[in-house]
C-alpha positions in Angstrom: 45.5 37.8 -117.2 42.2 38.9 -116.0 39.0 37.0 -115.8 36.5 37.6 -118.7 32.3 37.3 -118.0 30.3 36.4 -121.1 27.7 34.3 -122.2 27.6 31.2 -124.4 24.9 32.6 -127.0 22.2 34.4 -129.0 19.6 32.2 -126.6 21.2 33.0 -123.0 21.9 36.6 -124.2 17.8 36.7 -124.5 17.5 34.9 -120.8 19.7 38.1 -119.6 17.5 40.7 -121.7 14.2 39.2 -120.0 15.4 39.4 -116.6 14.0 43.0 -114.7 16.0 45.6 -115.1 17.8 45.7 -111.8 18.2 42.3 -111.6 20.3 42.6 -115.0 22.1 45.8 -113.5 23.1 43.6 -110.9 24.1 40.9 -112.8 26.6 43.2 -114.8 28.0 44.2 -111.2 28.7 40.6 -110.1 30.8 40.4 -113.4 32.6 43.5 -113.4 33.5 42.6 -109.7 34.4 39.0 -111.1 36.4 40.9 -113.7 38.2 43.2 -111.5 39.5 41.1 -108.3 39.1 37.8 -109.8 36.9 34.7 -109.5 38.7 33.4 -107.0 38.5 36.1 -104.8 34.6 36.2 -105.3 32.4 34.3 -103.1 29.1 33.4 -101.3 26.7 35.6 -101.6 27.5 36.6 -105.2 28.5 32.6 -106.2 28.1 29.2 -105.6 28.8 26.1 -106.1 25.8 24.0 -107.7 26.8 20.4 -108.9 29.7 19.3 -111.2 31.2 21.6 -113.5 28.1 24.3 -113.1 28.1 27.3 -110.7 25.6 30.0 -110.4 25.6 33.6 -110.0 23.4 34.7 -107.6 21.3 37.6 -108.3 18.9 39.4 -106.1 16.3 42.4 -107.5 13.5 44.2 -105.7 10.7 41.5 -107.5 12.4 38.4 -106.6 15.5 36.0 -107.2 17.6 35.0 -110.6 20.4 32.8 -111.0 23.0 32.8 -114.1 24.6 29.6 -114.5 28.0 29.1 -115.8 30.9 26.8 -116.2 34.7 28.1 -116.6 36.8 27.8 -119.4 40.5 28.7 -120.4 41.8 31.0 -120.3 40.3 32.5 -117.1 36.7 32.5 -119.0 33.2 32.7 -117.3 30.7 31.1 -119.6 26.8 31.8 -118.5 24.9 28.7 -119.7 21.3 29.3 -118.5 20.0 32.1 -116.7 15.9 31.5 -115.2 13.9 33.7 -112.7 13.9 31.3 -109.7 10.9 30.4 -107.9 11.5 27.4 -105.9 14.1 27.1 -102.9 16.2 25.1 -104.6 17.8 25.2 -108.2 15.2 23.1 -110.1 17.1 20.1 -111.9 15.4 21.1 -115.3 17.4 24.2 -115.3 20.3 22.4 -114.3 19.8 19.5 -116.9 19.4 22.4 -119.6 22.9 23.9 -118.4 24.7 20.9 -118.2 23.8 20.2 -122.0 24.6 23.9 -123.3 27.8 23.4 -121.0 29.0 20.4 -123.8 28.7 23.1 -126.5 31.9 24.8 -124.7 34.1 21.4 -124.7 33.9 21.6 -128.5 
C-alpha cells in the first residue's frame, strides 16, 4: 500500500492556495516523492520532526520559507494540519498550538 498526501480541509486547502506559486509546486513535489518511495524513505531536508504527533514539510521558494504541518494516520495517510509562510527561525508555537488542535479533528 502506498502512502497518500492530503490535507485535513476546506481551511488548510486555502493555506496551500495562498502560498506563492513555486512554493506550492514544490509542495506537490515533496508529496508525490512521499507518495512514490514512501515516508519512511523521505527525510531531512524535505521533513522533520517538530514536537509530538506533528511533523512539518519543509518547503523552500525563491521569496522565502513555508512549512506544511501534518500528523499521520492509517492507513499510511499524510494529513497537512496547518500550512503558514514562516518568518521566524524557529516554528512559532501559535502555529503549532493551531496544528495540534486541527490534529484532534483526525482522532474522531
Amino acid at each position: 500500500m502506498k502512502w497518500t498526501v492530503e490535507t485535513l480541509n476546506a481551511i488548510v486547502d486555502q493555506e496551500v492556495a495562498a502560498l506563492p506559486i513555486d512554493m506550492r509546486a514544490r509542495l506537490s513535489r515533496i508529496a508525490a516523492l512521499i507518495a512514490t518511495v514512501g515516508l519512511e524513505n523521505v527525510h531531512e531536508p524535505h521533513i522533520k520532526h517538530i514536537e509530538g504527533q506533528l511533523w512539518e514539510l519543509r518547503i523552500k521558494g525563491k521569496d522565502g520559507i513555508s512549512r506544511a504541518i501534518y500528523v499521520t494516520a492509517k492507513p499510511k495517510r499524510l494529513v497537512i494540519v496547518r500550512v503558514f509562510i514562516k518568518k521566524t527561525e524557529k516554528t512559532p508555537r501559535r502555529e503549532i498550538e493551531i496544528a495540534l488542535q486541527r490534529a484532534l479533528e483526525i482522532q474522531k
